[in-house]
KOLLUMGU-185358 format. One line per 3 residues: number of its first residue (from 1); their letters; for each residue x, y, z of N, C-alpha, C. Coordinates in steps of 0.001 Angstrom, whole numbers, plus 500000, padded with zeros to 6 digits. Layout:
BEGIN
NUM) a) X Y Z X Y Z X Y Z | ... .
***
This chain:
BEGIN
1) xxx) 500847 498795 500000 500000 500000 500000 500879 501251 500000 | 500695 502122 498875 501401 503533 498891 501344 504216 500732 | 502474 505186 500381 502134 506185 501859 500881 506777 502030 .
4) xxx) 500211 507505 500392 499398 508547 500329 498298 507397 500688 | 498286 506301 500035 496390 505547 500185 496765 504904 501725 | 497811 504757 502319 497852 504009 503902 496975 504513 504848 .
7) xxx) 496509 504031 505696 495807 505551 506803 496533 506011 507979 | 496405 506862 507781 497186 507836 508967 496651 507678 510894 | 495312 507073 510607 494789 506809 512044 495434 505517 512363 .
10) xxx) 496554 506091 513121 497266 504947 513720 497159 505056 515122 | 497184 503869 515780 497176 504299 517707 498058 505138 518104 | 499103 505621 517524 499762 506760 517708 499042 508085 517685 .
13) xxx) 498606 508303 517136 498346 509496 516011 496988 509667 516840 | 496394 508472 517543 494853 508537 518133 495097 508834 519281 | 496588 508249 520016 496580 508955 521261 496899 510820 521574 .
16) xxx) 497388 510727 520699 498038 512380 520548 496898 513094 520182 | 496057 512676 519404 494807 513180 519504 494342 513329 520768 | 493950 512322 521496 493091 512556 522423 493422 513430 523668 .
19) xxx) 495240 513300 524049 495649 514159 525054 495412 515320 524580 | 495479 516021 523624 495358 517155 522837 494009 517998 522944 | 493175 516863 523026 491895 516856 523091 491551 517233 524588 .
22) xxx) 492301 516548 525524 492392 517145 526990 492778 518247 527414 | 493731 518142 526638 495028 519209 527079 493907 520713 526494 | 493273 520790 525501 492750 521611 525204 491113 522201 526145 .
25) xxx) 490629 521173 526341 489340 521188 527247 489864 521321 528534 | 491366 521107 528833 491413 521666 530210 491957 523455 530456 | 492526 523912 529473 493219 525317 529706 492160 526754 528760 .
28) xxx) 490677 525936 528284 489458 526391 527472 488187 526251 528635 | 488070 525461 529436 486832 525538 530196 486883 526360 531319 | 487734 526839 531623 487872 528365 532675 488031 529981 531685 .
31) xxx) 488212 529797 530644 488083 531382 529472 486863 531965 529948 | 485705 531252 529445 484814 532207 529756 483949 532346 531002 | 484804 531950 531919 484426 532290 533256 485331 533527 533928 .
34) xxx) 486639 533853 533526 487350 534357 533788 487399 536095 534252 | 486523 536309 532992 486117 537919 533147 485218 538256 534325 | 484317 537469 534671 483244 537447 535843 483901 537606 537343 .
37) xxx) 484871 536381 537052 486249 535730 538433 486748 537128 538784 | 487581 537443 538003 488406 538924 537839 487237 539858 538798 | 486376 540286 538322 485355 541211 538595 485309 540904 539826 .
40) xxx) 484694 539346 540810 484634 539304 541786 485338 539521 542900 | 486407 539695 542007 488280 539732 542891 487868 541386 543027 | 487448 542274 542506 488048 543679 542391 488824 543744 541092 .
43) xxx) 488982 543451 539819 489849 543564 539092 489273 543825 537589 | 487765 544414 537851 487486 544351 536017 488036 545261 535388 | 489209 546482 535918 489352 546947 534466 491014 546066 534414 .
46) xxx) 490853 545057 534509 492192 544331 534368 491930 543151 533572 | 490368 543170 532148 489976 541928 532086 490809 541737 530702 | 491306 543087 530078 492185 542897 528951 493678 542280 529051 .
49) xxx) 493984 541997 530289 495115 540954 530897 494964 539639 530933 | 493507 539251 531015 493523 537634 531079 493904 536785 529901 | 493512 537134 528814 494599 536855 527694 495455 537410 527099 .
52) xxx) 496362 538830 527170 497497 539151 526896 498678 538113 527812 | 498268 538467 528824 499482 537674 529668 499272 536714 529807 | 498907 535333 529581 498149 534259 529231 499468 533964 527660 .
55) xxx) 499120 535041 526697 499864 534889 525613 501236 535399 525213 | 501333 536483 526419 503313 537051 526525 503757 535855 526740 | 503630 534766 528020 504651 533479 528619 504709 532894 527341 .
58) xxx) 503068 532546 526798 503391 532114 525843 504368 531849 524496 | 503930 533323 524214 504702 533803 523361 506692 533469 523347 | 506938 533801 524713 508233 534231 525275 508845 533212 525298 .
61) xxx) 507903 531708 525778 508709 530265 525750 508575 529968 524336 | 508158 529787 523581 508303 529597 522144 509593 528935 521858 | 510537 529895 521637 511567 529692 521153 512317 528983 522154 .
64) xxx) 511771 528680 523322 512771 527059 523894 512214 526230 523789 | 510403 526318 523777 510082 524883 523138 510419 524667 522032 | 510539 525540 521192 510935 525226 519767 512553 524090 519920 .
67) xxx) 513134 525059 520487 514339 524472 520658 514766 522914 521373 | 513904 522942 522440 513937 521738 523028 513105 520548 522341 | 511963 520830 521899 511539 519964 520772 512785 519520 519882 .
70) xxx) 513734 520678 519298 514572 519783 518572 515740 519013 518804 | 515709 519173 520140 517324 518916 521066 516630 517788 521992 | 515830 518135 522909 515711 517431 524081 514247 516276 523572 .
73) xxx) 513340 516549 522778 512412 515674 522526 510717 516369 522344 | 510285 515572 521327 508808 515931 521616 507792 515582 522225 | 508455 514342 522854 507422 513906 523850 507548 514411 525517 .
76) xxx) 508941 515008 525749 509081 515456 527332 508873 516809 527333 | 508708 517924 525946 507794 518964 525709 506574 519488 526167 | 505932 518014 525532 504456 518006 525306 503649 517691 526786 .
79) xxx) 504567 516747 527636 504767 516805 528728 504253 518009 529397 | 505454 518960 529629 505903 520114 530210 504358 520840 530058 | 503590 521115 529205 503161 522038 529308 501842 521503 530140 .
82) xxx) 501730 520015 529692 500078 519816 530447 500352 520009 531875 | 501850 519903 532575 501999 519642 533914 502101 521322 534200 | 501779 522348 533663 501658 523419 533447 499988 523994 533878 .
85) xxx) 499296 523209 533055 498359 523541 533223 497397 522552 534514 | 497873 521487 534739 497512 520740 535918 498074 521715 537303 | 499164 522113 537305 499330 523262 538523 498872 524092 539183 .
88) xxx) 498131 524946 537806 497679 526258 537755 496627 525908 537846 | 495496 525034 537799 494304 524576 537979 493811 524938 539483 | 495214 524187 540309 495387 523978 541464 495382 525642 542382 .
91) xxx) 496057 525858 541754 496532 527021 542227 495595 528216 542319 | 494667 528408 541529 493960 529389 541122 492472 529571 542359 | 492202 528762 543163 492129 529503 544243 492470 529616 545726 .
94) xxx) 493617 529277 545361 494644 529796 546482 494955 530834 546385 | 495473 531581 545051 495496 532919 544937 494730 533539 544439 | 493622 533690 545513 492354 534338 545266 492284 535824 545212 .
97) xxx) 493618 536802 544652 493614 538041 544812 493584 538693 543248 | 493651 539787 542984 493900 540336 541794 495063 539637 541393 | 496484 540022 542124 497623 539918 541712 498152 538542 541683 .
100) xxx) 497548 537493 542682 497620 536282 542346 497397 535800 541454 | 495472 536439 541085 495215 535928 539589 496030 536143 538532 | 496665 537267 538248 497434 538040 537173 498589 537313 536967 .
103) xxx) 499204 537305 538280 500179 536101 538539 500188 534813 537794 | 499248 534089 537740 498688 532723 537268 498633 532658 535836 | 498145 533922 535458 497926 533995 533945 499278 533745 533481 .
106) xxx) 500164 535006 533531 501384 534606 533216 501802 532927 533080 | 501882 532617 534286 502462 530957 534711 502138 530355 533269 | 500450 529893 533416 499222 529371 533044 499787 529225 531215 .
109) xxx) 500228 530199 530057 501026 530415 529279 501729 529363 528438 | 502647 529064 529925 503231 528306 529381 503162 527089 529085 | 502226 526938 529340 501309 525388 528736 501273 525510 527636 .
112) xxx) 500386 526435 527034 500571 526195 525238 501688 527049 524330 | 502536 527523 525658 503705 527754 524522 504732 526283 524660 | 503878 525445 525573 505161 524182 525402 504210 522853 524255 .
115) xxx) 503228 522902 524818 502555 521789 524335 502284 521502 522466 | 501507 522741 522512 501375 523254 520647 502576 522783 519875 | 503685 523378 520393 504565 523434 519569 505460 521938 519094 .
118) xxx) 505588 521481 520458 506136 519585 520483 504876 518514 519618 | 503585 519104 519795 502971 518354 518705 502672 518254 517702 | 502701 519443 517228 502822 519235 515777 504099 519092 515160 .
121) xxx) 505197 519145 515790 506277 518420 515257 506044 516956 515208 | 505511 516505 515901 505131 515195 516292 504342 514840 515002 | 503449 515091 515127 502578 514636 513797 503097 514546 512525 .
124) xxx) 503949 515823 512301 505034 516121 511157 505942 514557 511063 | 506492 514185 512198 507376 512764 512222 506629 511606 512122 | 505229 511676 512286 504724 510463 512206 503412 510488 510915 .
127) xxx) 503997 511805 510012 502681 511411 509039 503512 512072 507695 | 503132 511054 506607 503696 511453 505420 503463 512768 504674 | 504307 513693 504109 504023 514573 504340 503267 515401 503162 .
130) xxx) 502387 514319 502327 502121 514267 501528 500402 514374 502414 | 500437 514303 503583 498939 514048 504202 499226 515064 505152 | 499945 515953 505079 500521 516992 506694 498816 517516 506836 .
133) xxx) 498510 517935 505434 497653 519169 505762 496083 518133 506110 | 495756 516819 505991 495101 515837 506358 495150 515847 507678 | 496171 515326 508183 496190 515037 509604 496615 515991 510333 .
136) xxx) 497049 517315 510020 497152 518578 511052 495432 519182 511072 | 494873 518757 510380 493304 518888 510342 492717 518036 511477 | 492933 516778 511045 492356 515885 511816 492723 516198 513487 .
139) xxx) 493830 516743 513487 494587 516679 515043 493947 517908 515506 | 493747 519174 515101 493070 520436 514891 491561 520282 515228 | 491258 519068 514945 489563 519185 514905 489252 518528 516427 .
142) xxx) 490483 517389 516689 490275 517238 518491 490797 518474 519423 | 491344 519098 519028 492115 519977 519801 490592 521402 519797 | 490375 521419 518817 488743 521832 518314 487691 521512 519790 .
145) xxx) 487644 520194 519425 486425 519441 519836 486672 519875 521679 | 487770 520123 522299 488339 520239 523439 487690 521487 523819 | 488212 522492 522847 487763 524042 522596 486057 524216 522627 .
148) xxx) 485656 523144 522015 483969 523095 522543 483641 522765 523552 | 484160 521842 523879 483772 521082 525059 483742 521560 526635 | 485233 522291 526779 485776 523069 527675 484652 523732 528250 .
151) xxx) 484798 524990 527890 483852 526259 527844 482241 525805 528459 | 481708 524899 527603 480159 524428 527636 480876 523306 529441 | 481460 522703 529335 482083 521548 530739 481661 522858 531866 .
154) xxx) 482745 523750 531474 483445 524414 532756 482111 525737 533149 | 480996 525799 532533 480050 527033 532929 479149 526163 533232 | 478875 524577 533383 477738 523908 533876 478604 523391 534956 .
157) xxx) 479846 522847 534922 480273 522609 536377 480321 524156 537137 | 480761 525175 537060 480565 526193 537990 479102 526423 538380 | 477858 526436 537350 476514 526619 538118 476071 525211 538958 .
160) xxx) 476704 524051 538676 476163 523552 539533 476936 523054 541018 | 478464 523133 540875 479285 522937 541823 479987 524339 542467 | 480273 524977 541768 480939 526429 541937 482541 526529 540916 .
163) xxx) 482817 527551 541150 484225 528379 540396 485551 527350 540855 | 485854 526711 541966 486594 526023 542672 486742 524678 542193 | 485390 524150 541861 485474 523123 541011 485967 522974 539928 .
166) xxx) 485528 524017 539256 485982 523900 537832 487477 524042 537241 | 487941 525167 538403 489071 524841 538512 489918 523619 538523 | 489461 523285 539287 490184 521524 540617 489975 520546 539158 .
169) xxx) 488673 520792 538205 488521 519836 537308 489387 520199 535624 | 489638 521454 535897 490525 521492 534533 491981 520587 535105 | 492506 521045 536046 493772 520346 536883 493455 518946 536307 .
172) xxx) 492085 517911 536553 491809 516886 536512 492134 516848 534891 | 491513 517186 533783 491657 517131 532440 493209 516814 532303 | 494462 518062 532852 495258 518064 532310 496409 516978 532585 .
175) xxx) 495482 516284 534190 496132 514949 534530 496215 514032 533663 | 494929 514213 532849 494789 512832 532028 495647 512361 530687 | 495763 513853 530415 496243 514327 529085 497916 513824 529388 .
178) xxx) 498543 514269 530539 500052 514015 531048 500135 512187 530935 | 499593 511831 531231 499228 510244 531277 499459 509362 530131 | 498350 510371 529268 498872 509590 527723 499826 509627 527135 .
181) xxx) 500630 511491 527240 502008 511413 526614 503066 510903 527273 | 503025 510747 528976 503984 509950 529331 503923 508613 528651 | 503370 507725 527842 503106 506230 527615 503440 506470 526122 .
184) xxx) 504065 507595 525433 504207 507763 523926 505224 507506 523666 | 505862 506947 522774 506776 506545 521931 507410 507967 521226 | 509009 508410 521630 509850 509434 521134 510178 509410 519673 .
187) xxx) 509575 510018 518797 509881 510566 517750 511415 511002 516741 | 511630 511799 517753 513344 512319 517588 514468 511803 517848 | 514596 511213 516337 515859 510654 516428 517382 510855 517044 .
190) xxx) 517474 511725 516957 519138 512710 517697 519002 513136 518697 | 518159 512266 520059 517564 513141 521125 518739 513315 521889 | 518590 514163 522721 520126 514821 523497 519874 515083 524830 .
193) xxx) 520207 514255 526015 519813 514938 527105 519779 516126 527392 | 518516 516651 528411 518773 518006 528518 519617 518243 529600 | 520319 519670 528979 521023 520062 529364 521242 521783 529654 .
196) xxx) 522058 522970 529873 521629 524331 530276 521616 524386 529058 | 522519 524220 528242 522802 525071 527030 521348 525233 526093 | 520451 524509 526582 519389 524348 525746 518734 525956 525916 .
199) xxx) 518718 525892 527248 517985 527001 528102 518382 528537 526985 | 519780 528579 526589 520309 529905 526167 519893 529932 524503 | 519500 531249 524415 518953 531606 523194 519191 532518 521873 .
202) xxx) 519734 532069 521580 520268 533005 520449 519760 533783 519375 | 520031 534726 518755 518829 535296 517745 518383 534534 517184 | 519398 533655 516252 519311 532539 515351 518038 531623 516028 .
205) xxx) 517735 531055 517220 516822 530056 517641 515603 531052 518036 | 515427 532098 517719 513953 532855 517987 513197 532425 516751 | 513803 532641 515710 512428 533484 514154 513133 532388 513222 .
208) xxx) 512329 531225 512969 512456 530632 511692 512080 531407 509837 | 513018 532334 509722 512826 533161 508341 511655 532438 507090 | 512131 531050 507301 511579 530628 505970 510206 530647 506200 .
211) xxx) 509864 530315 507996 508575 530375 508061 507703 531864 508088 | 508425 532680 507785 507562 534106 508432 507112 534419 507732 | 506439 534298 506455 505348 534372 505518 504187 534051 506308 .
214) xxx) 504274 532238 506867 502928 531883 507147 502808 532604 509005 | 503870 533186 509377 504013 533893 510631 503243 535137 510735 | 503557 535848 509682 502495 537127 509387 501086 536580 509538 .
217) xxx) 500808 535963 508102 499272 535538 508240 498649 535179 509304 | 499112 534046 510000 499135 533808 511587 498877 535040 512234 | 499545 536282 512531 499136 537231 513451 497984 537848 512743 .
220) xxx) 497748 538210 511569 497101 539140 511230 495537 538330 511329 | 495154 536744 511244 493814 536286 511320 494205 535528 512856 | 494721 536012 513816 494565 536069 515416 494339 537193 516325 .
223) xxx) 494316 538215 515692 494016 539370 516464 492453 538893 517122 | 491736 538804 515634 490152 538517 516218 490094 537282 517329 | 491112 536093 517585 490677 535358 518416 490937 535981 520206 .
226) xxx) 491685 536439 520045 492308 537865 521114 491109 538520 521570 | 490844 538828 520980 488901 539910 521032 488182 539012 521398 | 488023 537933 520801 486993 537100 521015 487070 536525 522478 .
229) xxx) 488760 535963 522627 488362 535269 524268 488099 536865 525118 | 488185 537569 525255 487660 539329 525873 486694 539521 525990 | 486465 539457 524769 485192 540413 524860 483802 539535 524994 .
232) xxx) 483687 538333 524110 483116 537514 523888 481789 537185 525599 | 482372 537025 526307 481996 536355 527305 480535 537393 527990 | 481449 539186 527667 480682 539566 528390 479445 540801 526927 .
235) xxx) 479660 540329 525966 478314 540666 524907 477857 539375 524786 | 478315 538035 524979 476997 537116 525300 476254 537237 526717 | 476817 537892 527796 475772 537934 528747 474501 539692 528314 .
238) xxx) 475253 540096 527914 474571 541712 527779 473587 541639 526579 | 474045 540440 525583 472382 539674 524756 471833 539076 525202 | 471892 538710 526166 470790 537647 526877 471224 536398 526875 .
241) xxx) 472550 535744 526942 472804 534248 526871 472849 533550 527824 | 472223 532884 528424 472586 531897 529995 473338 531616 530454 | 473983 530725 529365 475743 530410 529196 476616 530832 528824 .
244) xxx) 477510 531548 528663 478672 532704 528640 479790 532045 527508 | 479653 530295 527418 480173 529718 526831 480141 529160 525409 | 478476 529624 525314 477846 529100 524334 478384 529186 522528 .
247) xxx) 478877 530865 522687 479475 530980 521626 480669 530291 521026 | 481957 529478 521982 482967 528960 521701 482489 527579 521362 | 481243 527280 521875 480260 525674 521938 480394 526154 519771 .
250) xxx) 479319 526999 519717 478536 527259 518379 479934 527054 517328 | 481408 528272 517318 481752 528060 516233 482705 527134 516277 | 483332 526250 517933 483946 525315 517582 483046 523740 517225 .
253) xxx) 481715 523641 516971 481604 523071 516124 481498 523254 514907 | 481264 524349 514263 481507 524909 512923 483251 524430 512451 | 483869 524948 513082 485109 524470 513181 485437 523205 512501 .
256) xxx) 484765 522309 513794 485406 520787 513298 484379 520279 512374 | 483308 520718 512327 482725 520332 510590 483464 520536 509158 | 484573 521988 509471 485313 522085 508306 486107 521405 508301 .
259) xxx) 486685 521128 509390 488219 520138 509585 488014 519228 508762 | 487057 518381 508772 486959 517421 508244 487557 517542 506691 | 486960 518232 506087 487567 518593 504561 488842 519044 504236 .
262) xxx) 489366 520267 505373 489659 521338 504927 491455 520939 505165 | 491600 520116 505642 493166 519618 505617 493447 519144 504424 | 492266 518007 503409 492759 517166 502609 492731 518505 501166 .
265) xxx) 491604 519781 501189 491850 520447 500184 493254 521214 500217 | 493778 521801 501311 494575 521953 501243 495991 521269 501086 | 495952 519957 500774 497073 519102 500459 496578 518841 499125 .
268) xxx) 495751 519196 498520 495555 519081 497086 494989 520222 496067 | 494821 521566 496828 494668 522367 496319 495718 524145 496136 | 496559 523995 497157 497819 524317 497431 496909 524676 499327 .
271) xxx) 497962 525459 499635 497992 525514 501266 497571 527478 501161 | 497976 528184 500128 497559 529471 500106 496015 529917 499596 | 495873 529209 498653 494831 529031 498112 493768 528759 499158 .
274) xxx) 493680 527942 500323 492915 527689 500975 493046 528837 502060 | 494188 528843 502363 494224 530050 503220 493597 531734 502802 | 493453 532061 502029 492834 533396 501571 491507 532974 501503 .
277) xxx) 491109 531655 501093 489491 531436 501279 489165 531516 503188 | 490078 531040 503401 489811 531471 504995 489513 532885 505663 | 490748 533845 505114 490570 535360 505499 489418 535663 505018 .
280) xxx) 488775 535684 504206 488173 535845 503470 486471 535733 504152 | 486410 534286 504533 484939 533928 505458 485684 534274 506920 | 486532 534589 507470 486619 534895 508935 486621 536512 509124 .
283) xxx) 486836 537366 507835 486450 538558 507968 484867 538998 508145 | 484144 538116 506720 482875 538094 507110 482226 537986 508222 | 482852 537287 509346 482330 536188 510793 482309 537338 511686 .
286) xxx) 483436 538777 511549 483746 539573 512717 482512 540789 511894 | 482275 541059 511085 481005 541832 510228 479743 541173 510912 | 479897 539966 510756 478290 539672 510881 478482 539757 512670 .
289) xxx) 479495 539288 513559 479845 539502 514762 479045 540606 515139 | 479497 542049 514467 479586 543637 515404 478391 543697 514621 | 477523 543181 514186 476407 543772 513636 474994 542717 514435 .
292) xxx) 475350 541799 515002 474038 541115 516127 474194 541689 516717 | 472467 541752 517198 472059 542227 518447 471033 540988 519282 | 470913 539625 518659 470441 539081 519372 471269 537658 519211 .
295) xxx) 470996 536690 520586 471892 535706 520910 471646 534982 519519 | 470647 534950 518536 470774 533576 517592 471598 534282 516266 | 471876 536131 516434 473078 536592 515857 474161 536208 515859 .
298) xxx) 474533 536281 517374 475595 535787 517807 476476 534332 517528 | 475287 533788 517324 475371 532409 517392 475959 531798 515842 | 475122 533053 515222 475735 532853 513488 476729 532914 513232 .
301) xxx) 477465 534378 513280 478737 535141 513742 479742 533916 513671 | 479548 533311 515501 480326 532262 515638 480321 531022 514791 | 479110 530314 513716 479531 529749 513144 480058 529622 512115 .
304) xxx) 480038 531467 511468 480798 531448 510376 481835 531598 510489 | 482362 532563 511993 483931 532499 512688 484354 530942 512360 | 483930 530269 513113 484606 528627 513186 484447 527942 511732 .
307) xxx) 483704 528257 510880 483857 527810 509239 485303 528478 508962 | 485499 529676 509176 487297 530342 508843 487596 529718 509619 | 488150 529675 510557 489205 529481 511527 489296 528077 511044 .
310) xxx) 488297 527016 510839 488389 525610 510737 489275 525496 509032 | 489177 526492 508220 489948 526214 507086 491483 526757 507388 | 491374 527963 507878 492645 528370 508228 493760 527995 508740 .
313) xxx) 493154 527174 510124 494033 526480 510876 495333 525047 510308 | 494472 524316 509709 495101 523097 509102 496411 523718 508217 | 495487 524413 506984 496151 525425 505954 497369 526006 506651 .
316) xxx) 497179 526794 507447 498582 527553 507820 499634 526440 508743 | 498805 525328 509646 499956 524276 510290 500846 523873 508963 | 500542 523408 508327 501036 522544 507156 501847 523329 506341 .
319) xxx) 501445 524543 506207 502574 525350 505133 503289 525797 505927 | 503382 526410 507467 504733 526444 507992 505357 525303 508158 | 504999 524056 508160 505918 522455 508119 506699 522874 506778 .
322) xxx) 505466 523019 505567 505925 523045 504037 507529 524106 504369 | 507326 525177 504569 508617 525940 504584 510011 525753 505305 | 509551 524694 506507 510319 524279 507300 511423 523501 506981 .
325) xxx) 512971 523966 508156 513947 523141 507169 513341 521508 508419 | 513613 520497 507571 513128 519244 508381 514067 519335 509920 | 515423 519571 509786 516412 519377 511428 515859 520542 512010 .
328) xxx) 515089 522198 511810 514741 522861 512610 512946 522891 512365 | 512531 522200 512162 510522 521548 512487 510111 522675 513452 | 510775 522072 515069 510381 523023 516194 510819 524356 515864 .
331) xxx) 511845 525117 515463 511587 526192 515457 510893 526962 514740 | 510747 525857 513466 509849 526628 512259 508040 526505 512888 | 507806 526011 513733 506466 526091 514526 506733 526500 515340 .
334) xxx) 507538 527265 516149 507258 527469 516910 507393 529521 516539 | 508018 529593 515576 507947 530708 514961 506111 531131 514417 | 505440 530216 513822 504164 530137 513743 503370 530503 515093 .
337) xxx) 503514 529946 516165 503100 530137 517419 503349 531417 517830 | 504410 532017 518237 504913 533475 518560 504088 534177 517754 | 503750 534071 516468 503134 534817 515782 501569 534897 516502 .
340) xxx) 501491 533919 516270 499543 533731 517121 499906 534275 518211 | 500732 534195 519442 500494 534627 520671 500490 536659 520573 | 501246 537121 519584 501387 538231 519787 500467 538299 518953 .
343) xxx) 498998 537802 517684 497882 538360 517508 497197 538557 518315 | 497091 537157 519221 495827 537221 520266 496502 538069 521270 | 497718 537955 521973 498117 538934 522907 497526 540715 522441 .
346) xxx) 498120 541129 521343 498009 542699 520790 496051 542584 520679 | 495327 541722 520511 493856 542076 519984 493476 541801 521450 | 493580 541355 522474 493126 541083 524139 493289 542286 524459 .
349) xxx) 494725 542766 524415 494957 544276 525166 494831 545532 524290 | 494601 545206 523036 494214 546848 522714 492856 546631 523130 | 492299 545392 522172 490744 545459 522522 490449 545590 523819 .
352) xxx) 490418 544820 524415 490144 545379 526226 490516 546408 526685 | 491760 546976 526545 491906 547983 526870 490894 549267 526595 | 490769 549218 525333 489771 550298 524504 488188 549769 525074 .
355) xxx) 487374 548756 525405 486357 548263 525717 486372 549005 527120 | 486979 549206 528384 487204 549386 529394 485306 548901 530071 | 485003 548312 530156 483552 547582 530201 482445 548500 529484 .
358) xxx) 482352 549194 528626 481624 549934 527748 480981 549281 526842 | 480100 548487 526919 479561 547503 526552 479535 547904 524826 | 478701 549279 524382 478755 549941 523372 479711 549884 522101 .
361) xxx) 480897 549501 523068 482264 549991 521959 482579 548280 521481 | 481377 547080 521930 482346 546012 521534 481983 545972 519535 | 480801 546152 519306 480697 546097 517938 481711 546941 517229 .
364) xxx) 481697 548264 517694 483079 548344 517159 484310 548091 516773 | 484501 547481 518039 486015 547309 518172 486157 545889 517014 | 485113 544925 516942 485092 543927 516137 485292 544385 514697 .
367) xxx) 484689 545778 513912 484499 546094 512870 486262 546664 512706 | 486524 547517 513572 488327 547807 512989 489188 546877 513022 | 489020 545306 513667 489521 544483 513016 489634 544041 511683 .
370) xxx) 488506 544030 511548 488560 543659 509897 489572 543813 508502 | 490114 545433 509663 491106 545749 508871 492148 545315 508628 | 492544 544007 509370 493585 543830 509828 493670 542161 508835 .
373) xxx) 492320 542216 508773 492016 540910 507873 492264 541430 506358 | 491766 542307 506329 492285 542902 504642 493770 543337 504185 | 494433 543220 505428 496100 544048 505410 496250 542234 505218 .
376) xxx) 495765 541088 505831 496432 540101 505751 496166 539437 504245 | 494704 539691 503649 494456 539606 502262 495398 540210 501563 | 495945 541303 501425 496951 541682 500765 498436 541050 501192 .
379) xxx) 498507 541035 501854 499851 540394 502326 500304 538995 501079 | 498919 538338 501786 498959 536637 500984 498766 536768 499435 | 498388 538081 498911 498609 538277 497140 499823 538538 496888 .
382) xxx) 500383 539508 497765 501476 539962 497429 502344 538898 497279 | 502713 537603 498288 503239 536768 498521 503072 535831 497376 | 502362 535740 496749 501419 534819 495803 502529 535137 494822 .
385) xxx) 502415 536605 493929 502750 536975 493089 503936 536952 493276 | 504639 536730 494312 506395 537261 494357 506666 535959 493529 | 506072 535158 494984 506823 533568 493700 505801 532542 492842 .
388) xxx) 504955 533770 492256 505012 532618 491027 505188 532248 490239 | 506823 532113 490625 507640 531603 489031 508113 530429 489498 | 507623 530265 491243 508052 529218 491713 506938 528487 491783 .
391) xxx) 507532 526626 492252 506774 525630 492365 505508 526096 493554 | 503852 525931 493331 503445 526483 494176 503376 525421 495126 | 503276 526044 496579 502885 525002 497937 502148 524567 498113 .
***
């Protein structure tokens, strides 16, 4: 049997799914409780911090997960970050203060600046790469399904147990998730004990060049997810929504309805090509966003948000692999990542910042994004046209 007709759902590939799948439903089912938490502390005009600093650690470890993914391994990575987010579970009400909370966020970070990045190298080593944009879909759509799940988990365990629980139970998620990748089989061939030198960082191990094409695009269609974990929580309560969560429920199943397709067109239709069809319906998603005024608006919004995001996502994993040199994988994702953390970081804190709870200004603030979606439409023509004299991706 060829590589391309073999199947890629291997018990490998199913377990990494599923921690992923944890790992995601555990550091997603406290988001949209968060802004409320804050408030109760004394801290709402501090709600444009819960995901900036959430996405600085992020951001900031990058380039040693990148690095240690390629030195020390992708499975004691992937590790690192769930035992990251199992901590901070813990922790979060013990430090029941403003500055504790603020504190936590930071920490909290570095979970998906470790985890993200060691797995999709992972997948990259265990799937032909003739199927990247297949199975970075498929892996995308559990990591998805987590992102639904979370949110809708963690606002029915708080009404019926309290805030403490839900906490104590993301901790529980990210136990489970640590479990499976401890029992995984190491990938990386040239693994190298760790050691300090890993720790030190050089310009050279920050910014994978070849990848910063799909690095741009990356920031410029993450600003809106930035806004969205912000603002989101508190214009679904000010429309009338019960559940605060409902919206991340609505477009991450939109989401993984596209997944399904939207990896294999992009391994057969190029990886840009799909990606501008993405900007394209996720600009629409933040239009139709700032223009509801009632929850089954809202509800649209989000599923045309998660129709983009669900094409986008696969599309852009796979073409930063595509650009990637194969011995630096981790840094060339993890250059992809930095990029997302400083969209969603820069769209949390301008947007929040500028929202300062003014309920008024959120349709707005959704509509001058847009712009940012059309600077990235141009970007990806421009890019188009430079090389096409070259083989396309």
């Amino acid at each position: 049997m060829s590589q391309k007709n073999k199947s890629i759902y291997t018990l490998q590939f199913i377990l990494l799914c599923l921690s992923s799948l944890l790992f995601s439903s555990s550091f997603n089912m406290i988001i949209p409780e968060l802004p409320s938490y804050l408030t109760s502390l004394g801290g709402a005009e501090y709600k444009g911090l819960i995901i900036s600093l959430f996405t600085l650690t992020a951001g900031i470890s990058r380039p040693f997960s990148g690095k240690l993914t390629d030195k020390w391994g992708r499975v004691p990575v992937m590790a690192v970050g769930s035992v990251v987010c199992l901590i901070c579970g813990f922790l979060y009400p013990v430090l029941s203060s403003v500055s504790g909370f603020l504190f936590l966020r930071l920490v909290h970070g570095f979970s998906t600046g470790f985890k993200p990045t060691a797995t999709s190298a992972y997948v990259a080593d265990i799937i032909p790469q003739e199927r990247w944009g297949e199975a970075l879909g498929m892996h995308g759509l559990c990591f998805s399904i987590g992102g639904a799940l979370g949110p809708a988990l963690g606002g029915w365990v708080v009404n019926a147990y309290g805030i403490d629980v839900m906490f104590y139970s993301s901790s529980f998620l990210a136990f489970l998730s640590i479990v499976i990748v401890a029992n995984m089989k190491e990938t990386l061939e040239a693994k190298e004990k760790l050691h300090r030198s890993m720790f030190f960082i050089g310009k050279r191990d920050i910014i994978d060049r070849g990848a910063l094409p799909a690095g741009i695009i990356t920031f410029f269609s993450y600003t809106a997810f930035g806004l969205i974990l912000t603002l989101i929580p508190d214009w679904s309560q000010h429309l009338g929504a019960a559940n605060k969560g409902i919206f991340f429920t609505a477009f991450t199943v939109a989401s993984v309805m596209m997944r399904f397709g939207a990896g294999k067109v992009s391994d057969r239709y190029g990886r840009t090509n799909v990606i501008l069809v993405g900007l394209i319906i996720t600009s629409i998603a933040l239009f139709v966003i700032s223009e509801g005024t009632t929850v089954n608006m809202l509800l649209a919004g989000a599923a045309v948000y998660g129709m983009g995001t669900g094409i986008l996502s696969p599309a852009i994993n796979a073409w930063t692999i595509d650009l990637s040199d194969p011995q630096h994988r981790g840094k060339a994702i993890a250059t992809m990542y930095i990029s997302m953390e400083i969209g969603i970081g820069c769209g949390a804190l301008l947007g929040g910042s500028y929202y300062s709870d003014i309920i008024d200004r959120i349709p707005q603030i959704f509509k001058i994004d847009i712009l940012l979606f059309v600077m990235g439409i141009l970007y990806l023509l421009y890019w188009k046209r430079k090389t096409a004299d070259r083989k396309m991706i």
